[in-house]
Structures are given as C-alpha cells and as structure tokens.
C-alpha positions in Angstrom: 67.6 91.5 66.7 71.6 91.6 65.7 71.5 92.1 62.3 74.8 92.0 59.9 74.0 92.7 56.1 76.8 92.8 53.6 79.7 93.2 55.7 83.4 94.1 54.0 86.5 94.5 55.4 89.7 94.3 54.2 93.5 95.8 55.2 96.6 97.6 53.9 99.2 94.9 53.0 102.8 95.9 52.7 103.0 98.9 54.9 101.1 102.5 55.3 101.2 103.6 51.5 100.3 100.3 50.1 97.9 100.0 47.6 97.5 96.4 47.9 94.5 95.3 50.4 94.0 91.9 51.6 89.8 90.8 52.0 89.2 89.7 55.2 85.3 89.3 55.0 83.3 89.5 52.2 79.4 89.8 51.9 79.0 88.5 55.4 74.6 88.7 56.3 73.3 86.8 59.3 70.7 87.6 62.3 71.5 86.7 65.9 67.8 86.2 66.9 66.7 87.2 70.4 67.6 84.7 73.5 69.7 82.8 70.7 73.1 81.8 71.3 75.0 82.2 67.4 78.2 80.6 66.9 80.8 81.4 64.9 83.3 79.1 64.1 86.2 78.7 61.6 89.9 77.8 61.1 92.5 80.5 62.3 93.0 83.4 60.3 89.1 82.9 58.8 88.2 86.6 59.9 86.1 85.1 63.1 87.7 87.8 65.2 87.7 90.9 63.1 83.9 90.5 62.5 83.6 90.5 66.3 85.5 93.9 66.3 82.9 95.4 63.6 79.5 93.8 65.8 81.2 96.0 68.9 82.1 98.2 67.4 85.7 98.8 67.7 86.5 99.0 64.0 84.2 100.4 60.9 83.4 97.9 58.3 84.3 99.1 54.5 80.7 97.9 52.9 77.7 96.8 54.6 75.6 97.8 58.2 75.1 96.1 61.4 72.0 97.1 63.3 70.7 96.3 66.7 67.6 96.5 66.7 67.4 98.4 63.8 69.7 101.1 65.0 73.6 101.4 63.8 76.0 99.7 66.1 78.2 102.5 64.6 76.4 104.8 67.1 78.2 104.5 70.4 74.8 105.3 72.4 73.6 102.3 70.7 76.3 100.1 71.5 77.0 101.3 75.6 74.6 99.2 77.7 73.3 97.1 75.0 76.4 95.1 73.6 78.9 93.8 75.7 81.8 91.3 75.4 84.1 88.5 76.8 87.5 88.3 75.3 90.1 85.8 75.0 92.9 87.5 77.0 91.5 87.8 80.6 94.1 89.1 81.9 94.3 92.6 79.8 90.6 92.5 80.2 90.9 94.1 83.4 92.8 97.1 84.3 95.7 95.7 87.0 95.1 99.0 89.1 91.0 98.5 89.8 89.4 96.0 91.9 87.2 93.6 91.0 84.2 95.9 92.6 85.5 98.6 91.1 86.4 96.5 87.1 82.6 95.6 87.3 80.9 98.9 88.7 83.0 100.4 85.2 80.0 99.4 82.6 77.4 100.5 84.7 79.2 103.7 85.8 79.6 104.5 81.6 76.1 103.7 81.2 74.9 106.3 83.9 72.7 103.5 85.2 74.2 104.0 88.9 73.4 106.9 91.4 75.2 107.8 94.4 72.2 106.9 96.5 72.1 103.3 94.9 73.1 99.8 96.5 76.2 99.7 94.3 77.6 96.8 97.0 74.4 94.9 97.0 74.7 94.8 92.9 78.0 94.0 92.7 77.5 91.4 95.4 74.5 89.9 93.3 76.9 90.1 90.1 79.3 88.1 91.7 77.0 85.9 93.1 75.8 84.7 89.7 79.2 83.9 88.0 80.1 81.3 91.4 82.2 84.2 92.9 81.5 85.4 96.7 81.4 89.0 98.0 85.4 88.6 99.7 86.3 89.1 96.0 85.3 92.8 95.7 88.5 94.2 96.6 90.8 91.7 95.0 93.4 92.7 92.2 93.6 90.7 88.9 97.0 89.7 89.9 95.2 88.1 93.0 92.8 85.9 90.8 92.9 82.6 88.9 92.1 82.5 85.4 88.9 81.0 85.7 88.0 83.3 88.9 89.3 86.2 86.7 87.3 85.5 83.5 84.4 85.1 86.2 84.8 88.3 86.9 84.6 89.7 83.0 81.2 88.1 82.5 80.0 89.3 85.8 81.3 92.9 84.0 79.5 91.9 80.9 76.1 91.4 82.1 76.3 94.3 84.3 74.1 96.1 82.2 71.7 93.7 81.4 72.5 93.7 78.2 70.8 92.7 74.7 73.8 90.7 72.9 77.0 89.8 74.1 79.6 88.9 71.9 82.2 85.7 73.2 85.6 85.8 71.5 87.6 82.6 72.0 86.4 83.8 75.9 87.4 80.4 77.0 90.1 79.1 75.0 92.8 80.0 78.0 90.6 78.0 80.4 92.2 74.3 81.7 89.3 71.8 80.2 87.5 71.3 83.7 87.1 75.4 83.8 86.2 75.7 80.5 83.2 73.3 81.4 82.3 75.8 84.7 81.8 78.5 82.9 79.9 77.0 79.5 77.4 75.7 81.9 77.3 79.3 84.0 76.8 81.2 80.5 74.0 78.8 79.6 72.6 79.8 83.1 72.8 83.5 82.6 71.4 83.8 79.3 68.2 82.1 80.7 68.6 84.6 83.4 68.9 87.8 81.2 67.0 86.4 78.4 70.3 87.2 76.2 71.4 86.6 73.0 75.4 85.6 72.3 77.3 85.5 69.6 79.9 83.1 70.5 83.6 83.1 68.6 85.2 80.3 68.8 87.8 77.6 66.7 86.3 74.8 69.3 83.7 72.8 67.9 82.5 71.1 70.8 82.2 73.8 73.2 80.1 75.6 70.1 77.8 72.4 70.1 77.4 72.7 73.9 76.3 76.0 73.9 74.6 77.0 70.7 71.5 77.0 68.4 73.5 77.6 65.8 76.2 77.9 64.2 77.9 79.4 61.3 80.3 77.8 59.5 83.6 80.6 58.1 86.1 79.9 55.8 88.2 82.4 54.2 85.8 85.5 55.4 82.8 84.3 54.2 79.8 81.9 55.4 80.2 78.6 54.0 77.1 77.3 55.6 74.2 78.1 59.0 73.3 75.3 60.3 71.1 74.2 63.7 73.1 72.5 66.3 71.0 70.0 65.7 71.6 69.2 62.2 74.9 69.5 62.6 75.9 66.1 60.9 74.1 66.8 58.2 76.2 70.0 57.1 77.0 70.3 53.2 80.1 71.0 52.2 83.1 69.4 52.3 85.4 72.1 54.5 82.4 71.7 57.1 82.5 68.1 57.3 86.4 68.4 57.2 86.1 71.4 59.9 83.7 68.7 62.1 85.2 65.4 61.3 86.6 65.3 65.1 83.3 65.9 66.7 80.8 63.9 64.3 81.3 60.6 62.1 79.9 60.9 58.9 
C-alpha cells in the first residue's frame, strides 16, 4: 500500500554555499502493508524522523519514490485525506488560537469532505468520543488541556479523514508512562476501527513491540534488518541485539 523504493536524502553541511552534504538515508525500500502497523525504530540522529518528513510529504527526497497506492506522495491531492500524522510536540500541533472543534474540523474542512448542511457537531462529537474525550471539550483551547487530553485531540484530528496511513513520530514520547499506555491501547483500537495502517517512529522499543507487526531496525540511515514482532529475539545483527538488549535476553 505505502511503498518507499530507494529513498536518498542528504543536507548542506557548513552553511548555504557548502559543498559538503552529509547522507542522512541511503537506499531506504520497505512496504507498509494495509491494516499493518510498521515500526521504525533506531538510535537518535539515525534519520527516523526525516524519512517521516519525505512519507508526508513535507520534504522531497534526492533519489528514490514513495507511492501510496501507486500514486506519488509528492502530489499533494494524494497526500490530503489519505496520510495524516501524530507528532512528538503536541503542543505546536495545534494552533493556540482554534478550539479543539474547530483544530479537528481543520482536516476535513482542507479535504472538502464537509458541507454547510452537514452534522459537523455530531462528527466532531463522535471524534472525540473515540480518543476517550467528551463533547464539553469542543470549545477548549490547547492551553486549557493536559498533554495527554491534548495529544487526544491530534489523533482525533488525524483520523478525521478516515485516512489510509498515518504516520506516528515519537507521538508519545512526552506522555507520563501511565498516558503513554492510554493511548497505545486507544491507537490499537482505532486502527481496527478504520482498518488503518501506521507507520510508527519511535526510539522506544517496548512501546514498538506493543503495537506493531513489524519493525524495522535503522542505523545510520539505512535498514539494518525487518523483522516480525514476533521474531523479534531472533534478530541478526549485532547493533539490533545491542539496540534490544533491554527488552529481550538473548
């Protein structure tokens, strides 16, 4: 369904006019498979994040394609309805000056999926009724909202659309433990709702083996290994048993 094929990317070091380029991914190719939940997980500074910017979008890759469905995610009316995401930083997610009705109806509004004759209240009141939220919360301000209620609120944004893929960057790594727990188990909840697929970024091994099917193993911009969730003590190489020593005794 997601497919990434080849993927480069690499950045000016040492100002505008540099020559010099530092590789940040190199000949990344994997499929996100429909209703799977991918995860990607890796050290700091392994290039987890920036291939999350090229899946949505938000930067071009140098070399390769990735294609949703066969169409490029390049092409923004392939991208608006059909990808959406969950970032790390809740609280810049959201624009301070919108209400949480108004932060969610945003997506939908872009999509052109709302008419002025539709039950935008009843949807948003269904929205916030599947991320554990109830319908007193429509005209709150961030400011006015917990971290967890607030993160809440960007998945409720996310799946507005019903979309295909959505991608999870580090989406609960500001989360106290207990929260973080919450909302793993409401994600899990929702993809059997939507029938989604995620691709889930993310330095935290054990909230990847909660979630996932599988998981890819990055080091250094590149795949060291796939592996099922299941067979994750039986991964290869020796960064990946290093990278899991924590979670699994080999």
């Amino acid at each position: 369904m997601l497919k990434v094929e080849g993927i480069e990317k690499s950045y000016n070091q040492g100002g505008l006019f540099s020559k010099h380029r530092q590789q940040v991914l190199n000949q990344v190719t994997f499929e996100c498979r429909h209703g799977e939940c991918l995860g990607i997980i890796g050290e700091s500074g392994s290039g987890k994040s920036t291939l999350g910017r090229l899946i949505l979008g938000i930067e071009r890759p140098d070399r390769g394609t990735i294609s949703l469905h066969g169409k490029n995610v390049q092409d923004r009316r392939v991208r608006i309805g059909n990808i959406s995401a969950v970032f790390q930083n809740y609280t810049s997610s959201i624009n301070p000056f919108l209400t949480v009705e108004a932060a969610i109806m945003e997506p939908m509004q872009a999509q052109q999926k709302l008419r002025k004759d539709q039950g935008n209240s009843e949807k948003v009141d269904l929205l916030l009724h599947q991320v554990g939220l109830d319908p007193s919360y429509r005209s709150k301000y961030p400011h006015e909202l917990s971290g967890g209620e607030a993160q809440r609120v960007c998945i409720a944004r996310a799946i507005s659309t019903a979309p295909k893929c959505i991608v999870f960057d580090e989406a609960i790594s500001s989360l106290d433990v207990s929260v973080q727990i919450q909302v793993l188990q409401l994600l899990k909840e929702l993809k059997e709702i939507y029938k989604l697929s995620y691709v889930f970024i993310t330095h935290d091994i054990q909230a990847a083996a909660y979630i996932c099917d599988r998981v890819i193993i990055f080091r250094e911009g590149q795949i060291e290994e796939i592996v099922p969730i299941e067979q994750l003590k039986d991964v290869q190489s020796d960064y990946a048993k290093k990278l899991l020593k924590h979670l699994i005794p080999f």
